[in-house]
ROVEXDO-752893 format. One record per atom (N, C-alpha, C): x, y, z. Coordinates in steps of 0.05 Angstrom, whole numbers, padded with zeros to 5 digits, always signed. Layout:
BEGIN
XYZ/...
REM end
This chain:
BEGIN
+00038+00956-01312/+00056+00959-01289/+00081+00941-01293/+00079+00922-01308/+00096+00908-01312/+00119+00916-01326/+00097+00930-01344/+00125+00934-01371/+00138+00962-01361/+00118+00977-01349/+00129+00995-01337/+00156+00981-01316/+00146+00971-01313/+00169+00961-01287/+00193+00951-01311/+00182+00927-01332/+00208+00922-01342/+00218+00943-01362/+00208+00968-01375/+00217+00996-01391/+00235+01010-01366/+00222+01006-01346/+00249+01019-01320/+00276+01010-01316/+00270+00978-01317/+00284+00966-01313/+00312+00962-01339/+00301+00973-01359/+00324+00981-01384/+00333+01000-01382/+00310+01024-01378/+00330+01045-01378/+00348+01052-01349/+00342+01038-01338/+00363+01050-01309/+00392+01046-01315/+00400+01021-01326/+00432+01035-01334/+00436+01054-01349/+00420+01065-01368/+00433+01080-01385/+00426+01112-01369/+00410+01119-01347/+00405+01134-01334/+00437+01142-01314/+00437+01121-01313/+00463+01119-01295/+00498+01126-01309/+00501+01118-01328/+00515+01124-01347/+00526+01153-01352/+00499+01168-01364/+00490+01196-01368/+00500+01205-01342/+00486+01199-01323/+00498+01214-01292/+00529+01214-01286/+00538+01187-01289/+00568+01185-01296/+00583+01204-01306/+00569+01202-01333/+00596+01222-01351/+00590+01247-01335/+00564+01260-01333/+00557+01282-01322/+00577+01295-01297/+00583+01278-01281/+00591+01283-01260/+00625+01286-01264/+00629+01262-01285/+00664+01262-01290/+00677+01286-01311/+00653+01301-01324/+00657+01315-01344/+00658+01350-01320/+00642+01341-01296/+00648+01369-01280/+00677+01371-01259/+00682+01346-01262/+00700+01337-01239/+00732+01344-01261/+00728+01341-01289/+00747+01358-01293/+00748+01379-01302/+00736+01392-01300/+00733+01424-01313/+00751+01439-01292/+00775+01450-01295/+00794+01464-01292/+00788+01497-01288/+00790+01500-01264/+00781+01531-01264/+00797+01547-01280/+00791+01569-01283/+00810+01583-01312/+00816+01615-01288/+00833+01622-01287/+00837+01648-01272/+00850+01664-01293/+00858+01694-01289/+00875+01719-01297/+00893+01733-01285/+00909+01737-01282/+00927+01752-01254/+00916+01777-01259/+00913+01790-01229/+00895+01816-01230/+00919+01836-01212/+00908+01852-01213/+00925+01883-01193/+00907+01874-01166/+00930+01873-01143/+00928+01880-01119/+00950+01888-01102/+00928+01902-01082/+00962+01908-01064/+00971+01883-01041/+00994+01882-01036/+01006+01854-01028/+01022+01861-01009/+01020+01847-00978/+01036+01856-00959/+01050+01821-00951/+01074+01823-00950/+01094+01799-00944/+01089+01806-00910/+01085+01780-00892/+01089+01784-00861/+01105+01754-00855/+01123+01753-00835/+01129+01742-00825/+01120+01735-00791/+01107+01713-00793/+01098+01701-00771/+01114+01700-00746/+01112+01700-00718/+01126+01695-00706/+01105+01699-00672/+01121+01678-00658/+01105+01673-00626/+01121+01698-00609/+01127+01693-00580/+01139+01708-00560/+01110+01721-00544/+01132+01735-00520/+01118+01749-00501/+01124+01767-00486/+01118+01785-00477/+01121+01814-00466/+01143+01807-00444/+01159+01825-00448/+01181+01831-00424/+01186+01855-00420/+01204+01864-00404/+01203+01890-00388/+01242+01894-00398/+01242+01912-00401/+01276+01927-00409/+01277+01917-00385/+01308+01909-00389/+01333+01910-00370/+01324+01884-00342/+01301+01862-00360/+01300+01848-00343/+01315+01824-00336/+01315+01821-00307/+01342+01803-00297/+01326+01785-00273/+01351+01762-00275/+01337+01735-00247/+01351+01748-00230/+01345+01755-00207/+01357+01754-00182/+01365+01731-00162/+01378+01725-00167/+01394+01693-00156/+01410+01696-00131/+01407+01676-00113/+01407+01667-00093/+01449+01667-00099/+01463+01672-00085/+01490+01678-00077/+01512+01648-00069/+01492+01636-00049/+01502+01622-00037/+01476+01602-00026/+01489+01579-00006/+01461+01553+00004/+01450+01569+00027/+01426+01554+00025/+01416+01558+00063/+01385+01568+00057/+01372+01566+00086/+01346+01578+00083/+01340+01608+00078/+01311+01604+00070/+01313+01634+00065/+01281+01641+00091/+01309+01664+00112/+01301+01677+00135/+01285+01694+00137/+01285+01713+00111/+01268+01739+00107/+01270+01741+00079/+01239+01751+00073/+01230+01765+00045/+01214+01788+00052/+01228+01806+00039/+01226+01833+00039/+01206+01851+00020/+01200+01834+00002/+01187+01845-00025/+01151+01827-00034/+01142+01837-00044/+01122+01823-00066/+01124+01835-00087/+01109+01814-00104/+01098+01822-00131/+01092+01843-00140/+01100+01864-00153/+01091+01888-00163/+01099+01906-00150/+01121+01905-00126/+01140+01926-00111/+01148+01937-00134/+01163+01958-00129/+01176+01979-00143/+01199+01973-00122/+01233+01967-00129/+01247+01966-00109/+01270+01984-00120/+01284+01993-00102/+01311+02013-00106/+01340+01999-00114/+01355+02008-00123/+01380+01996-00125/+01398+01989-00099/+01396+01976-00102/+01418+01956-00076/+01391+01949-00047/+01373+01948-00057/+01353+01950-00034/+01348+01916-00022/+01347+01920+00003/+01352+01884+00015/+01332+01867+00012/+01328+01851-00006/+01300+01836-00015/+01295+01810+00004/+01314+01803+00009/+01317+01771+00026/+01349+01772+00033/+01344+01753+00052/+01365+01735+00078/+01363+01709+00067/+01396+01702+00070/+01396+01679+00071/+01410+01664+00088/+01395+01648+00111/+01416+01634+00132/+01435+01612+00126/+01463+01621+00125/+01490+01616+00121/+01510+01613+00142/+01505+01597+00160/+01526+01608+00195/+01562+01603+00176/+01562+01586+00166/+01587+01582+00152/+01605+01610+00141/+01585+01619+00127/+01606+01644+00116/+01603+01668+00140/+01595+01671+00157/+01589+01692+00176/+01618+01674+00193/+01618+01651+00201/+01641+01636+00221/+01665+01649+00203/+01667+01641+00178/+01691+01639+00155/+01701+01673+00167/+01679+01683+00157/+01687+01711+00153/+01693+01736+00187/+01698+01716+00204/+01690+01724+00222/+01725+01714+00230/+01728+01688+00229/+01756+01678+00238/+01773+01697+00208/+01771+01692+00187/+01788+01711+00169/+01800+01743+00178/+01770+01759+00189/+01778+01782+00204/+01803+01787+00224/+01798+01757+00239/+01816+01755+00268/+01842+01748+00257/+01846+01733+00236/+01874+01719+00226/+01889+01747+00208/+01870+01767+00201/+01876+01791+00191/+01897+01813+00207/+01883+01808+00234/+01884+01832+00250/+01916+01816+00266/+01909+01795+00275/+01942+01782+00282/+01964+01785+00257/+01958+01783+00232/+01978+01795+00210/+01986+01815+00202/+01974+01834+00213/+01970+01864+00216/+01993+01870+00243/+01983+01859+00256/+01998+01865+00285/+02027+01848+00280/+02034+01837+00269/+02057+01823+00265/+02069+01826+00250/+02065+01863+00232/+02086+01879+00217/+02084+01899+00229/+02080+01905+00253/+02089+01928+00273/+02109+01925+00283/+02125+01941+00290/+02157+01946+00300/+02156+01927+00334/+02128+01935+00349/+02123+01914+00369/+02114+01892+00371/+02107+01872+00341/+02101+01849+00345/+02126+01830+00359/+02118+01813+00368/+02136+01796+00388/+02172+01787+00371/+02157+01768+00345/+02180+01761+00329/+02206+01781+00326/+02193+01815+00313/+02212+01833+00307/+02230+01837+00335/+02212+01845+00352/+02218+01857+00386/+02246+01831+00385/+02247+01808+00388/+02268+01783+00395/+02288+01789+00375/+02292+01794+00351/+02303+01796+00325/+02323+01824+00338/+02307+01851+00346/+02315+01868+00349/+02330+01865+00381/+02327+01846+00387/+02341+01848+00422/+02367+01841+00413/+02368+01814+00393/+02387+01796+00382/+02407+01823+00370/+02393+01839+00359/+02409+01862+00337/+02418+01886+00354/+02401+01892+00379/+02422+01909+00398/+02441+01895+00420/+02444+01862+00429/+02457+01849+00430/+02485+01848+00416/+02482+01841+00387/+02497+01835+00376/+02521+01862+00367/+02503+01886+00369/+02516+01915+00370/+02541+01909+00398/+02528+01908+00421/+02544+01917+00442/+02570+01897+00436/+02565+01871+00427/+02592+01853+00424/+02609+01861+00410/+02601+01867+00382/+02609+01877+00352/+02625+01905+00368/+02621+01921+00392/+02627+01944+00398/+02660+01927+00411/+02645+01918+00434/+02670+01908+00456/+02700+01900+00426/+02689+01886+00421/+02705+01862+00400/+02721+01880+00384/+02718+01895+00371/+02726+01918+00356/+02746+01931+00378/+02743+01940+00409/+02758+01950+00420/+02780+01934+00424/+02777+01900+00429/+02798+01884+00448/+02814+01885+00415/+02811+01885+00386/+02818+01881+00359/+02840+01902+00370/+02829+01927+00368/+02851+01952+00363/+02874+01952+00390/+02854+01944+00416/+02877+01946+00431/+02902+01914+00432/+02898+01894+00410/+02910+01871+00403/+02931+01884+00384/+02925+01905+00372/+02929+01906+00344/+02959+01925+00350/+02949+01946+00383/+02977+01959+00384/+02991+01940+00402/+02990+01924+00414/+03008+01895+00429/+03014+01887+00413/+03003+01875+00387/+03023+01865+00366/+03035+01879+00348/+03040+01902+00345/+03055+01919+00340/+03083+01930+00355/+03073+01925+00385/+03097+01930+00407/+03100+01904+00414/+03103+01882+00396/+03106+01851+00396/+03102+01843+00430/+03080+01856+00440/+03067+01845+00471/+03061+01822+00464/+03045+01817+00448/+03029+01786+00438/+03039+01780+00415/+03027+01748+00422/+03045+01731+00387/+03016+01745+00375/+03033+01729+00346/+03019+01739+00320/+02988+01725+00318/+02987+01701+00335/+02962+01678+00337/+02941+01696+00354/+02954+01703+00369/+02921+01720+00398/+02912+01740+00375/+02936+01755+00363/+02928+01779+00351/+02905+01782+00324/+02909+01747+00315/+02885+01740+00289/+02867+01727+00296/+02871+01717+00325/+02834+01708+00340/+02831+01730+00349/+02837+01753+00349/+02826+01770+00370/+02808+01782+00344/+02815+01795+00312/+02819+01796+00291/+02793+01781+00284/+02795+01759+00280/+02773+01743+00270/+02748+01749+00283/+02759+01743+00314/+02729+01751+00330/+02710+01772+00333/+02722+01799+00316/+02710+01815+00308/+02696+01815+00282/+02718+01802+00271/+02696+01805+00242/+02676+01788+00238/+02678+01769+00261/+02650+01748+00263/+02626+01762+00279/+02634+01783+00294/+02614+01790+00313/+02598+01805+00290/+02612+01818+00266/+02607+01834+00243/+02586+01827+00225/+02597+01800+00224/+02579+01786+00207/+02553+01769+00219/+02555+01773+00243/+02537+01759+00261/+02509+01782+00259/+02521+01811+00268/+02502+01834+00260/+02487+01831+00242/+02509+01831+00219/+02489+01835+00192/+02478+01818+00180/+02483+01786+00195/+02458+01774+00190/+02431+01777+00205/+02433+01789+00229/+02410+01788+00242/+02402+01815+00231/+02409+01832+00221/+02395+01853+00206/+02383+01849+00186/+02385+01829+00173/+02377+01819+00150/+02356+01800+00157/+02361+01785+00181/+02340+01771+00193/+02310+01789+00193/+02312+01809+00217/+02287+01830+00212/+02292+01838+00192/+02297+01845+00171/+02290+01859+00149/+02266+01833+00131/+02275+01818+00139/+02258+01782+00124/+02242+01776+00139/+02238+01781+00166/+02222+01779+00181/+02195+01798+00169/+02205+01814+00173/+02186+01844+00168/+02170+01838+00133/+02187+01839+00124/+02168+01831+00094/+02151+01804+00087/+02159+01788+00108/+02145+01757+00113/+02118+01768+00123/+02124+01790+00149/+02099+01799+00160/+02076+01815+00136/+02093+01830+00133/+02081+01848+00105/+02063+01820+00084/+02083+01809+00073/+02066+01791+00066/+02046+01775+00072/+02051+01765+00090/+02017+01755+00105/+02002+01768+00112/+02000+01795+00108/+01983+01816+00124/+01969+01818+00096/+01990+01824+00080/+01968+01834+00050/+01953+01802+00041/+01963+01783+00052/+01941+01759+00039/+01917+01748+00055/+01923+01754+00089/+01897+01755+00103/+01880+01773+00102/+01890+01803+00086/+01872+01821+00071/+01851+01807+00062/+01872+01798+00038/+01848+01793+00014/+01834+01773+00027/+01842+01752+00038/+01829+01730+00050/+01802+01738+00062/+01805+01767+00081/+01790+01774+00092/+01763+01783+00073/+01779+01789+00062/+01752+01819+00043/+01733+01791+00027/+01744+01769+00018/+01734+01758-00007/+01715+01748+00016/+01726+01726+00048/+01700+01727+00059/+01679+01750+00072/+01687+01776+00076/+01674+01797+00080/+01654+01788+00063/+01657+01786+00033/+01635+01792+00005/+01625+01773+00013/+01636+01742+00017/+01618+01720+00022/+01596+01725+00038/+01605+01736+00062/+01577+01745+00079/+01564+01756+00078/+01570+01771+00061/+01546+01801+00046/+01535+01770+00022/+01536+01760+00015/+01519+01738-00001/+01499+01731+00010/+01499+01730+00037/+01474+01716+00053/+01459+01740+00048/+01453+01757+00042/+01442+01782+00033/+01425+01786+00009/+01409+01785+00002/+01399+01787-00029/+01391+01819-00028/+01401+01833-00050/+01402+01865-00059/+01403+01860-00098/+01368+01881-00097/+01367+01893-00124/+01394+01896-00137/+01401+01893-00162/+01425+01901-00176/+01416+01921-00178/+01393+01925-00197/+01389+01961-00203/+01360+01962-00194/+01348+01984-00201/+01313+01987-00196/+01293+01974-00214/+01272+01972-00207/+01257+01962-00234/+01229+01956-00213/+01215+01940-00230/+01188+01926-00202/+01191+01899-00205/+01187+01885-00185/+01177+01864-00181/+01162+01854-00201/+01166+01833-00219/+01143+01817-00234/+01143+01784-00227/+01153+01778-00210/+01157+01748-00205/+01178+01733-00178/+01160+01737-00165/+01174+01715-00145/+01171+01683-00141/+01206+01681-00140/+01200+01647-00151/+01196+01631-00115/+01219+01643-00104/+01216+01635-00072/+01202+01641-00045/+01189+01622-00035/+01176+01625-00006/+01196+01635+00014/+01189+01647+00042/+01192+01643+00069/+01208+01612+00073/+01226+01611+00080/+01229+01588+00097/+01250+01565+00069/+01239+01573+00056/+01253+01559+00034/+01277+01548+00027/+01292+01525+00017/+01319+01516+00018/+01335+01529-00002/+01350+01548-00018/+01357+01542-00039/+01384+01545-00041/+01397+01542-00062/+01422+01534-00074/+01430+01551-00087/+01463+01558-00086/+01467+01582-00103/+01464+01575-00145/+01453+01600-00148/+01440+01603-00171/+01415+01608-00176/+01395+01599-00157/+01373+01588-00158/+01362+01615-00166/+01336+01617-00170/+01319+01651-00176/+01305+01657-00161/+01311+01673-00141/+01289+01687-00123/+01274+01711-00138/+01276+01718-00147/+01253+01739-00164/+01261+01744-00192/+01248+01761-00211/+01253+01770-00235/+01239+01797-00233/+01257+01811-00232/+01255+01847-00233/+01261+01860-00258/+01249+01875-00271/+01252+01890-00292/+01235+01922-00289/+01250+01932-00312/+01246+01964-00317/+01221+01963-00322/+01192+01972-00303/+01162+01985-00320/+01161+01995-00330/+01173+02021-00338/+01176+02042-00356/+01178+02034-00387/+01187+02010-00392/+01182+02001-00422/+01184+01965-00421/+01160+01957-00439/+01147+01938-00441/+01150+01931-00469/+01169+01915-00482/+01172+01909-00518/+01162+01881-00518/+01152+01871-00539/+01150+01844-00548/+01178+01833-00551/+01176+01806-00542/+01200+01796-00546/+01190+01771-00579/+01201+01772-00591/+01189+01756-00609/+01214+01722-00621/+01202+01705-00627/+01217+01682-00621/+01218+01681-00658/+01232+01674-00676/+01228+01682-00702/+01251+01653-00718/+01235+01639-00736/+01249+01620-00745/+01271+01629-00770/+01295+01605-00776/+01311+01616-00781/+01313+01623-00807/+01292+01607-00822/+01291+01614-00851/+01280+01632-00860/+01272+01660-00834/+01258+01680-00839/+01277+01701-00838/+01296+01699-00825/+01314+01714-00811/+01325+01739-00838/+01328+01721-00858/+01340+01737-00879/+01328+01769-00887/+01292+01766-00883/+01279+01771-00887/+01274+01805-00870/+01277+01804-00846/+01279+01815-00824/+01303+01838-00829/+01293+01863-00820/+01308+01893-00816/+01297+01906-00791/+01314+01920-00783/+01311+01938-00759/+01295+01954-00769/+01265+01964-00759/+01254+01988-00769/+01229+01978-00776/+01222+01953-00792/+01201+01946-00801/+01176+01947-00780/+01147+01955-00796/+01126+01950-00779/+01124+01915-00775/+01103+01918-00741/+01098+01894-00730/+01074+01898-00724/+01049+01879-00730/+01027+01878-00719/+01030+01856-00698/+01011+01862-00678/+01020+01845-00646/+00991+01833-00641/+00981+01819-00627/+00955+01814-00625/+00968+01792-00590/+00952+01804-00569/+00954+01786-00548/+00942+01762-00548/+00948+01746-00526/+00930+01726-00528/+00915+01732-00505/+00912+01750-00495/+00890+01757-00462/+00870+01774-00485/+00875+01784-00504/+00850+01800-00527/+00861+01796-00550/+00844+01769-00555/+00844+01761-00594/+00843+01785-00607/+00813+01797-00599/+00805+01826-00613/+00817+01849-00615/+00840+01854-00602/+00856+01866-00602/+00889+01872-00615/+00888+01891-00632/+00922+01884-00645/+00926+01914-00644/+00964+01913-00636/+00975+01928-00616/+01000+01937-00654/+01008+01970-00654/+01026+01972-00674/+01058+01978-00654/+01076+01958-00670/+01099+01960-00667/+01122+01959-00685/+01152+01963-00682/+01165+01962-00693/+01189+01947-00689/+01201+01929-00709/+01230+01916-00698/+01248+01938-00691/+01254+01937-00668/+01279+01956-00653/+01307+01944-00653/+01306+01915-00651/+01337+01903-00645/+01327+01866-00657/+01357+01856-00668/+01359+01834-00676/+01380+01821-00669/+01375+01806-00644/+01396+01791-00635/+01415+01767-00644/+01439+01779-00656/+01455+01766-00673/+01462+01732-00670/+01454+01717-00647/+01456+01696-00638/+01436+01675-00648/+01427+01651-00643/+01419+01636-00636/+01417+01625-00615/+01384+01626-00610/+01373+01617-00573/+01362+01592-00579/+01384+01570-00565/+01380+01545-00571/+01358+01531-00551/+01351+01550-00532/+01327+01544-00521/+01301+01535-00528/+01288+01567-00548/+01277+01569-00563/+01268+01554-00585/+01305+01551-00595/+01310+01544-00626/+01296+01551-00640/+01296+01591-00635/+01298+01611-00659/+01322+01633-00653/+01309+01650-00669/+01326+01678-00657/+01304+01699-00650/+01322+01715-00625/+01307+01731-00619/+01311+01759-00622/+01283+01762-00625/+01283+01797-00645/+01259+01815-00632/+01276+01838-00617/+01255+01853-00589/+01240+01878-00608/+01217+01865-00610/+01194+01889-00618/+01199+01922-00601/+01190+01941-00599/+01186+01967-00581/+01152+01972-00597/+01134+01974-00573/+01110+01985-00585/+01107+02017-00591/+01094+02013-00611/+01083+02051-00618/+01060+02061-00609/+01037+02034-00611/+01010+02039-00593/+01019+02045-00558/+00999+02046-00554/+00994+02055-00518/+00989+02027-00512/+01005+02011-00490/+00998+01981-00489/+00985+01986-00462/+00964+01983-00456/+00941+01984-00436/+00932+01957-00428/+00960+01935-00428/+00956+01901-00413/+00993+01900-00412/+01007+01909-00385/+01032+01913-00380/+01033+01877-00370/+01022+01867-00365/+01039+01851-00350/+01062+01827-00358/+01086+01825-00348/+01105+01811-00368/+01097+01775-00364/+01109+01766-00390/+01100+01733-00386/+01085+01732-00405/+01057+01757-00411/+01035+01744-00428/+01044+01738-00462/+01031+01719-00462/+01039+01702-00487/+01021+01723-00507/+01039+01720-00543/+01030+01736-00560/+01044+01725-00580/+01017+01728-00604/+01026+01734-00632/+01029+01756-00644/+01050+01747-00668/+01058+01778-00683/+01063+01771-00716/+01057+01794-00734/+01063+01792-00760/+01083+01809-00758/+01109+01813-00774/+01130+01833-00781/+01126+01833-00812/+01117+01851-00816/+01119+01861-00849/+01146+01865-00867/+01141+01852-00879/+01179+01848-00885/+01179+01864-00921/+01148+01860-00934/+01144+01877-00957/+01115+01889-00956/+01114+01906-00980/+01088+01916-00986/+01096+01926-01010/+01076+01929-01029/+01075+01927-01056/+01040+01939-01061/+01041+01962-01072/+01016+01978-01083/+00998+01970-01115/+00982+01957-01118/+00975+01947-01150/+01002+01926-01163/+01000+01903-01140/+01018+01889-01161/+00998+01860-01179/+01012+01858-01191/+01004+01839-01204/+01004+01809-01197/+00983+01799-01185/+00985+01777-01169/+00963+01750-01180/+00975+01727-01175/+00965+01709-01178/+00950+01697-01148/+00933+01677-01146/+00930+01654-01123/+00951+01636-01113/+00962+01634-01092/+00980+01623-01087/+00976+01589-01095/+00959+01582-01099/+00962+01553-01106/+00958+01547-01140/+00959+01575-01156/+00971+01567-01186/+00997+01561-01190/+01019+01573-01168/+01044+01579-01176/+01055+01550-01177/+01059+01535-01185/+01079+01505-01172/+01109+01508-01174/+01114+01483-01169/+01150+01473-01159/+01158+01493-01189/+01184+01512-01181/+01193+01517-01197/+01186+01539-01205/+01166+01550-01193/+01159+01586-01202/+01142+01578-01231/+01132+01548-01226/+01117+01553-01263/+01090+01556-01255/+01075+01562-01276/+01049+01567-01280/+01036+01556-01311/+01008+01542-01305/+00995+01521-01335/+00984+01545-01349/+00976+01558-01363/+00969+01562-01374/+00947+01557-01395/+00924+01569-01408/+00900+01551-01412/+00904+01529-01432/+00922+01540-01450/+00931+01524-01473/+00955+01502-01459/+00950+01491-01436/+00968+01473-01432/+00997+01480-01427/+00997+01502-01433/+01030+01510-01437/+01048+01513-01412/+01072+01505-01405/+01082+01511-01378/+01096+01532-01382/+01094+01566-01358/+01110+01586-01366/+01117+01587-01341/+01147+01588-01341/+01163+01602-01323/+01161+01626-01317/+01153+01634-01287/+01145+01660-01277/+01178+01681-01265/+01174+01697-01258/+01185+01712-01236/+01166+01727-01223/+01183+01715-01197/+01163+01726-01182/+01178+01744-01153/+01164+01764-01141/+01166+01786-01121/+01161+01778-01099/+01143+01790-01080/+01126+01779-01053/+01107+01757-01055/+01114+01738-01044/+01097+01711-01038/+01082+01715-01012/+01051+01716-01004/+01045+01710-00979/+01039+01678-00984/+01022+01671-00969/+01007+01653-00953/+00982+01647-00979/+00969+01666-00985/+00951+01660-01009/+00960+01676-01029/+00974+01700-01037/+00984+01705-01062/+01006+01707-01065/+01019+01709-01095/+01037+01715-01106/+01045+01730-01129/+01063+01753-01120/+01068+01770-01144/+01085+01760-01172/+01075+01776-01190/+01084+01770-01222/+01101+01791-01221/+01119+01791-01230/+01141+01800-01236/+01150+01811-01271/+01149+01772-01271/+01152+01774-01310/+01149+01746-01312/+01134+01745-01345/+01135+01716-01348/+01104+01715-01363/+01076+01733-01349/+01052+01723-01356/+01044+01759-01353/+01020+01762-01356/+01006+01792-01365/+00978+01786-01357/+00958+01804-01355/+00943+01805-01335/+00915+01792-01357/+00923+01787-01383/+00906+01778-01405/+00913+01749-01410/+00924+01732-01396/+00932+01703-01387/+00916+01698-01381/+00911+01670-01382/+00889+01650-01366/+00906+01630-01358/+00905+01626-01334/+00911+01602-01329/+00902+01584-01314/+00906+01559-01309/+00888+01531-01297/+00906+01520-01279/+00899+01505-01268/+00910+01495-01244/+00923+01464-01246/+00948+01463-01238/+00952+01441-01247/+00933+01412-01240/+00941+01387-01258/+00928+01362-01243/+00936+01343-01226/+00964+01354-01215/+00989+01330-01212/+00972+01345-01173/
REM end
């Protein structure tokens, strides 16, 4: 037992040793692969969520409480149809005194407003003088001719006509300035009027166009501020993915391409679509761009808001020649078994493969780097 114990006791390092190399001799053995034929579909990843065509905030006009709501969730409403009140006494007062300051500017380019009526007394006044004056002129005019009167009565008499003359035609000119003063303030308590008319139609909330109800943001009784969102109405009749898409993909992306969709209300479920439109901007919201799917399947979960994933197929490729995506390294190279580094070209890259192009042949071996 002893020597047993001390014969154990020798060979245990060298037991250990053996296990050593054993283990370091598997730890580098380098898998050896071949690039084989497969078919290879490029997708581009991307988040978003269902919206409804032609959908819009419906926003509050102006301040004040809100008096009446007219609608719920999932109405179907008509164009210009009255959804909510908003209590405003301000623009209803505004638009109320504007009317009245209208209708006195109105009345004060009529031939019987008060101003013209005085203007015009002044101007048949000034007729009957301009008349007399002209007579005492001509009958001056034959006395100083039959040297009755000096030459002095005969050029006040003279003057005093042609002042009564000029006295006329300024007060004709008066109403004529009068009258276009009126004109003018009539056409500006117009507008004055009409813009608060509109103001008061603000206390009003009306559909822009039709669509249904998918979201009401405001209660009964509620405070809000102009801008604010009392509902979000859109078209039911069509339901697209909205998809949120990063920018180094963008290049990638055509109108037309297939889209696989998968909800997040049914994992198990994936929906076929197509990119319909690519919105030329950047949504700094987001911080992507946004690019509106149209489905081809029958979408049998309408409701807008629900969150979703999507692939957009951007290639496909039938028997290509593909490697494992983690042979390829920095630089498109690939090891080779003999150590050798060969520069590839390469086609569609997913996620785990990558196509050969040129560079290696399907009778290659290659190993994986150690770096």
């Amino acid at each position: 037992m002893i020597f047993s114990k001390n014969r154990n006791m020798k060979l245990a390092p060298l037991s250990l040793l053996v296990a050593l190399f054993f283990l370091a001799s598997c730890g580098s053995k380098v898998p050896e692969i071949t690039p084989q034929k497969k078919d290879l579909i490029e997708m581009v990843f991307a988040s978003g969520a269902l919206q409804a065509d032609d959908q819009y905030n419906l926003m509050a006009q102006t301040d004040g409480y809100i008096t009446s709501l007219n609608f719920n969730e999932g109405d179907m409403v008509k164009e210009g149809q009255l959804l909510a009140t908003i209590d405003n006494n301000q623009n209803i007062i505004n638009a109320q005194s504007a009317r009245q300051l209208h209708a006195i500017a109105e009345n004060n380019t009529m031939p019987s407003a008060p101003a013209l009526k005085q203007i015009e007394a002044n101007i048949t006044a000034a007729q009957e003088k301009l008349k007399l004056d002209k007579l005492q002129a001509e009958r001056y005019k034959r006395l100083y001719q039959s040297n009755s009167v000096a030459r002095l009565e005969y050029e006040n008499v003279q003057l005093t006509a042609t002042n009564s003359q000029a006295n006329l035609t300024a007060l004709q000119q008066q109403y004529n300035n009068q009258k276009i003063a009126a004109e003018q303030q009539e056409i500006s308590q117009r507008s004055i009027s009409n813009v608060n008319g509109v103001i008061k139609e603000q206390n009003q909330i009306k559909s822009i166009v039709a669509g249904r109800v998918y979201q009401r943001k405001k209660l009964l009784g509620d405070y809000v501020r102009k801008g604010d969102i009392i509902a979000v109405i859109g078209n039911p009749s069509l339901i697209y993915a909205q998809l949120n898409v990063d920018e180094t993909n963008m290049a990638k992306l055509q109108v037309g391409q297939d889209v696989v969709i998968q909800l997040n209300t049914n994992k198990n479920k994936t929906y076929k679509a197509t990119v319909h439109e690519i919105l030329p901007s950047f949504d700094a919201g987001t911080q992507s761009f946004i690019v509106k799917a149209w489905f081809k399947d029958s979408l049998d979960f309408r409701i807008v808001g629900t969150q979703l994933e999507a692939n957009i197929i951007t290639g496909e490729k039938k028997n290509a020649l593909v490697i494992p995506r983690n042979y390829l390294g920095y630089g498109n190279k690939v090891i080779l078994k003999n150590k050798k580094t060969v520069v590839v070209k390469t086609g569609i890259v997913s996620n785990d493969w990558a196509e050969i192009l040129d560079g290696i042949t399907e009778k290659d071996e290659l190993i994986l780097s150690n770096k």
